[in-house]
Kinemage of the C-alpha trace (Angstrom):
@kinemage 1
@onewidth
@group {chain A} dominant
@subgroup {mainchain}
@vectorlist {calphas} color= white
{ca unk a 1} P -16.610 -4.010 -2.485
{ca unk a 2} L -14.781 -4.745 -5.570
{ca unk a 3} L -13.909 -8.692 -6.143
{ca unk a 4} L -10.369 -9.776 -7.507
{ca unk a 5} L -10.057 -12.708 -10.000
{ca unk a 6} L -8.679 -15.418 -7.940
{ca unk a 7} L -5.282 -16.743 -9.436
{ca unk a 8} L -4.465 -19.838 -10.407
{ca unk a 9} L -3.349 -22.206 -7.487
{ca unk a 10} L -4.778 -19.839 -4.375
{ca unk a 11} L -5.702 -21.030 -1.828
{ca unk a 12} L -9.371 -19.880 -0.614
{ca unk a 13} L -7.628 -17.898 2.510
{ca unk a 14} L -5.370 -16.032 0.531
{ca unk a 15} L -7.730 -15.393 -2.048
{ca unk a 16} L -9.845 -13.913 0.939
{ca unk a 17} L -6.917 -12.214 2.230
{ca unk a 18} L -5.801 -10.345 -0.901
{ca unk a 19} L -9.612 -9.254 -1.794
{ca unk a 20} L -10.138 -7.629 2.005
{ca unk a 21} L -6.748 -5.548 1.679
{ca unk a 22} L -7.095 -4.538 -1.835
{ca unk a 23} L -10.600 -3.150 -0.533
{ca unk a 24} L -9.340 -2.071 2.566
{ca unk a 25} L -6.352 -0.529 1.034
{ca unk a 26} L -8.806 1.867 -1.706
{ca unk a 27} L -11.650 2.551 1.157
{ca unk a 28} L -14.095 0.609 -0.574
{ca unk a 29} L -13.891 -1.077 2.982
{ca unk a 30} L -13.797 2.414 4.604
{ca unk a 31} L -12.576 2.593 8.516
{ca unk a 32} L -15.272 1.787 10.655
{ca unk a 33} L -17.094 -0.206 8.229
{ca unk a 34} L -18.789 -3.751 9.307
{ca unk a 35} L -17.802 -7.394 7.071
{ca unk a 36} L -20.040 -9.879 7.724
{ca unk a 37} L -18.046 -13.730 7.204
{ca unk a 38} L -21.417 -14.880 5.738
{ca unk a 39} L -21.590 -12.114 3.198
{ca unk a 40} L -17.756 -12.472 2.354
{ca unk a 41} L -17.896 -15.736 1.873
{ca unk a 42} L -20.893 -15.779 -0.702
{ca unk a 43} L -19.126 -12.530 -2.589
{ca unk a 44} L -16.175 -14.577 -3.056
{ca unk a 45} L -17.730 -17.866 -3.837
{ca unk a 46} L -15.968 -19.573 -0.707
{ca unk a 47} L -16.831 -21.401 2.934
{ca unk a 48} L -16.680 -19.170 5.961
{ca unk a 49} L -13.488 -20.832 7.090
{ca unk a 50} L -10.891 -18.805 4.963
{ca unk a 51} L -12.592 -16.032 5.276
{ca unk a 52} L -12.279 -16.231 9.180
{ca unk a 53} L -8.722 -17.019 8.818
{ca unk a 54} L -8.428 -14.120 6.908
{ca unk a 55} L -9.864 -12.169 9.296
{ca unk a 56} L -7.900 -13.367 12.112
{ca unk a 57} L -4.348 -12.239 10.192
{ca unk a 58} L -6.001 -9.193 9.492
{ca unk a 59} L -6.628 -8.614 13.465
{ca unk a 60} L -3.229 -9.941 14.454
{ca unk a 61} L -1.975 -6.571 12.988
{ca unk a 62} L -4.542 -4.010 14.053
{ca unk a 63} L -6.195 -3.734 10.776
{ca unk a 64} L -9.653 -5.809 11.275
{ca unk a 65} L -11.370 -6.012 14.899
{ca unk a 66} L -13.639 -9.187 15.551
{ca unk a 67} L -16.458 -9.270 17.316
{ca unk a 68} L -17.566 -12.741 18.610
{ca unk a 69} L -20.857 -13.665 17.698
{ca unk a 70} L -21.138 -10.142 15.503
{ca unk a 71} L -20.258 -8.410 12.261
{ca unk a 72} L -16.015 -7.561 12.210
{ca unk a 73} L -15.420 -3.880 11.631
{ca unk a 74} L -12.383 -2.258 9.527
{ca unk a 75} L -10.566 -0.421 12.533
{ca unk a 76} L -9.970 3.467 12.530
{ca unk a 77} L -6.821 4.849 11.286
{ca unk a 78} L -4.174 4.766 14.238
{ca unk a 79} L -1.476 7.455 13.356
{ca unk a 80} L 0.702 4.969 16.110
{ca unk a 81} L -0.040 2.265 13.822
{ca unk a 82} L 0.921 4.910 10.831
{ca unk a 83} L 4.417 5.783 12.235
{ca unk a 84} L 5.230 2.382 13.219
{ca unk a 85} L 4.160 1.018 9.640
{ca unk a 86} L 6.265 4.121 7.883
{ca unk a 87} L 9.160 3.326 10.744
{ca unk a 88} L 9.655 0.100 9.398
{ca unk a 89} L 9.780 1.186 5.323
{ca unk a 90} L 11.878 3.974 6.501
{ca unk a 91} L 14.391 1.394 7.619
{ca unk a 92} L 14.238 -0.985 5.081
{ca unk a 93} L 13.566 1.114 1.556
{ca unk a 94} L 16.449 3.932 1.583
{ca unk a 95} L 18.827 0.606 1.700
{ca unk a 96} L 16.618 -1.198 -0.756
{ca unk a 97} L 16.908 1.801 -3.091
{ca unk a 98} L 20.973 2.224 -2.285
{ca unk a 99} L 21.179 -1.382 -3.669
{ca unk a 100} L 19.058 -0.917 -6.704
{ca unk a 101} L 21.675 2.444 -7.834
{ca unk a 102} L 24.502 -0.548 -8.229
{ca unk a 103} L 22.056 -3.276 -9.974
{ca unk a 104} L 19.822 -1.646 -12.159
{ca unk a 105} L 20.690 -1.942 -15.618
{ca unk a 106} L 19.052 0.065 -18.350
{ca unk a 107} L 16.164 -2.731 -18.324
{ca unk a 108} L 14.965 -2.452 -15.066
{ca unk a 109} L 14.989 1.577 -15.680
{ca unk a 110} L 13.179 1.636 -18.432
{ca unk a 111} L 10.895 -0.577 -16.505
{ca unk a 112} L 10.473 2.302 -13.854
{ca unk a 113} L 10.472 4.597 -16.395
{ca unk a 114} L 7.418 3.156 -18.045
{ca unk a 115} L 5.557 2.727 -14.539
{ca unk a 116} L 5.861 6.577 -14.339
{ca unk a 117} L 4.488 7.464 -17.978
{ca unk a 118} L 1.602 5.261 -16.259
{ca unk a 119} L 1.674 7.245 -12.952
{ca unk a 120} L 1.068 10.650 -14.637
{ca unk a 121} L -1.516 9.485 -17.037
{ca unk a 122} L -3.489 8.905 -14.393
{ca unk a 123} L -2.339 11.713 -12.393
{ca unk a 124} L -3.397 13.776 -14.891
{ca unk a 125} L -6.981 11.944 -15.666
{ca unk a 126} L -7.597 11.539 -11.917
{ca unk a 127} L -7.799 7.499 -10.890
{ca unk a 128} L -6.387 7.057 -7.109
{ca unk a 129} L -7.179 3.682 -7.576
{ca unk a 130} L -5.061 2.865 -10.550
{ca unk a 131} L -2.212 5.697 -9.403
{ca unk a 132} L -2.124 3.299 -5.866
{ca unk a 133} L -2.028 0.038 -7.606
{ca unk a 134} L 0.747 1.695 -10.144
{ca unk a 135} L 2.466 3.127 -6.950
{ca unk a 136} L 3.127 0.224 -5.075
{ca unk a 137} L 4.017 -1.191 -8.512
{ca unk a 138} L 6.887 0.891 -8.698
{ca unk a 139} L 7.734 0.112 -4.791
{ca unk a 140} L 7.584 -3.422 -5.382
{ca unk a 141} L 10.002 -3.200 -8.375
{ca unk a 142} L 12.698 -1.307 -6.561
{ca unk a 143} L 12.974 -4.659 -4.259
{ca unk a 144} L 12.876 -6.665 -7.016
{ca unk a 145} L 15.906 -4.920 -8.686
{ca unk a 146} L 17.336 -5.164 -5.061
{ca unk a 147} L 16.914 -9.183 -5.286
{ca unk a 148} L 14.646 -8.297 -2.152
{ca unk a 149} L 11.695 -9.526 -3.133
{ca unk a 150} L 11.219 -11.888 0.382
{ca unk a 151} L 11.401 -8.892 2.552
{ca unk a 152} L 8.872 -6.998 0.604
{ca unk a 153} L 6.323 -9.810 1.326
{ca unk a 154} L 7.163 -9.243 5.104
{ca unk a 155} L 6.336 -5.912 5.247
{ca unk a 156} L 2.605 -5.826 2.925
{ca unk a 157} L 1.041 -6.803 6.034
{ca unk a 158} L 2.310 -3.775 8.620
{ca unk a 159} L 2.286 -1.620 5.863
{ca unk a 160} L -1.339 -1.978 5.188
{ca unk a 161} L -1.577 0.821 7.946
{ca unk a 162} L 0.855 3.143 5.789
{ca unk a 163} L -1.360 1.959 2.734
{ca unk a 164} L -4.760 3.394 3.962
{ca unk a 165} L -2.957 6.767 4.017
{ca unk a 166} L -1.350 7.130 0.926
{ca unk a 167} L -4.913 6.552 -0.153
{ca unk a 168} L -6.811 9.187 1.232
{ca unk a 169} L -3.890 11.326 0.598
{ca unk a 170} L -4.735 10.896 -3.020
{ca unk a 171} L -8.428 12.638 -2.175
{ca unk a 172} L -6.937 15.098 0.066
{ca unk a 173} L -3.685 16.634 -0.420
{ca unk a 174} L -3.909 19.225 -2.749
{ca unk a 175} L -0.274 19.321 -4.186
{ca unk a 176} L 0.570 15.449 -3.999
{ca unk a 177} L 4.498 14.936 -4.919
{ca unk a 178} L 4.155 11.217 -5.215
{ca unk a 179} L 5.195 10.894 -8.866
{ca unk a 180} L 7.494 13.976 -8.675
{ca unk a 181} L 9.309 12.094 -5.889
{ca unk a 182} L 9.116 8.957 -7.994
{ca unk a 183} L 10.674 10.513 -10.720
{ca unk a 184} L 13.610 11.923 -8.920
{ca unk a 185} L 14.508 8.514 -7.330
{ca unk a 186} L 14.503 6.758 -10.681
{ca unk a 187} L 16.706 9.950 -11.902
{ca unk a 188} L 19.291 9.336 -9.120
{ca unk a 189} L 19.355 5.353 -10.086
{ca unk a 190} L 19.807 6.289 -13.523
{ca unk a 191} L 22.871 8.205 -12.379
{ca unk a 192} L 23.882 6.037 -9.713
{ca unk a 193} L 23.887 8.121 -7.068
{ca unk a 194} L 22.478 6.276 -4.037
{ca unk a 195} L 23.157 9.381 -1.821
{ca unk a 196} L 20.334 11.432 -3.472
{ca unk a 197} L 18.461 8.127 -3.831
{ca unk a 198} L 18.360 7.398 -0.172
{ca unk a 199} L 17.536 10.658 0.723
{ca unk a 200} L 14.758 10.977 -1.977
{ca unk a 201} L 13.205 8.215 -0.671
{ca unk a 202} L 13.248 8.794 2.875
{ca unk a 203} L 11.422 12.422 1.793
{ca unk a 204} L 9.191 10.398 0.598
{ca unk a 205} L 7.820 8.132 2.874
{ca unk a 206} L 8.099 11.068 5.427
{ca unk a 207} L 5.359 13.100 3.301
{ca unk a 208} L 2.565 11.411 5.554
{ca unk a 209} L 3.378 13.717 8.290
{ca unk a 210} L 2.882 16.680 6.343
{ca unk a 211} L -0.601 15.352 4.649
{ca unk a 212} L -1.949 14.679 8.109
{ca unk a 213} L -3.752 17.954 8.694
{ca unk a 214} L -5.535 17.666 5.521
{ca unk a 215} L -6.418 14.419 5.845
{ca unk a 216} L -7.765 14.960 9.446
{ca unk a 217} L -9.911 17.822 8.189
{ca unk a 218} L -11.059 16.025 5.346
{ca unk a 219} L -11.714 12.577 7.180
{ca unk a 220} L -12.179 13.111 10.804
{ca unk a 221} L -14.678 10.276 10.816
{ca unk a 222} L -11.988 7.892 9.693
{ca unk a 223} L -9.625 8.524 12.165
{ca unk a 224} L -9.138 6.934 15.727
């Protein structure tokens, strides 16, 4: 498991929370693995209470199972849980990115732009976890060009489901079109054409479907 810094002002639950997503998120907490509270608490230098809190969001959306009196246990993927988690970006991002095509100024695009130098670096010298982080980098910037930055709070947790398949999409997929796709949405802002935008984007979060056989030959063991 790979430890975060904690930032300034955290509180010792969110601090817990980020650190078991970001880890749940890469597979370094793989589906079906066990997280003991005593052993969490002791990585991250803090009392068993916001780590069980912690926990107990994590379960309220499917992602974390607790066993009284036992270890928890990262659940198996759900495809359900997939499709309900992509239903809900699918809704909310082809707007978010229709907004962005009037707002963005030549700032924010060369702010994309520069996120996508970084993409194919390390698409080119192989690092899924830095190509994930930069990846929902580039998400999270679209909704803050949008002025939509609230909304894309609300959906981290739900989308946590959607997360832990772009992931092992990364190891499995043998022609990924992530930063290809990437590239054509920040083309279409450039140009302002939300039409291609929208349309681009809902491609895009749609490309799960399509990486689901290799994934479930890859990872069957991951899978519910």
């Amino acid at each position: 498991m790979h430890i975060l810094e904690k930032l300034p002002r955290e509180t010792g639950r969110d601090y817990a929370l980020r650190n078991l997503k970001a880890n749940i998120i890469s597979l370094k907490l793989a589906p079906g693995s066990r997280i003991s509270e005593n052993e969490l608490a002791a990585e991250l230098g803090l009392s068993r209470t916001p780590v069980r809190e912690a926990l107990i969001d994590l379960s309220k959306v499917n992602i974390v199972e607790i066993h009284p009196q036992k270890k928890s246990t990262v659940s198996l993927i759900d495809y359900d849980l997939v499709e309900e988690s992509r239903f809900l970006r699918n809704a909310v991002e082809p707007e978010v990115v229709e907004l962005v095509c009037e707002k963005a100024d030549e700032n924010d695009i060369l702010k994309l732009k520069e996120n996508l130098k970084l993409q194919n670096f390390y698409l080119e010298n192989f690092n899924a976890e830095r190509l994930l982080a930069l990846d929902n980098a580039f998400h999270e910037a679209l909704f803050e060009i949008a002025g939509k930055q609230q909304i894309f709070s609300l959906i981290q947790n739900i989308s946590i489901h959607f997360d832990r398949v772009r992931s092992l999409a990364l190891f499995s997929v043998s022609d990924l079109k992530i930063v290809e796709d990437h590239e054509k949405i920040v083309e279409a802002i450039s140009q302002k054409d939300a039409s291609t935008a929208r349309e681009i984007m809902k491609l895009h979060l749609n490309r799960y479907k399509v990486d689901a056989a290799q994934i479930r030959e890859k990872y069957p063991q991951y899978l519910k």
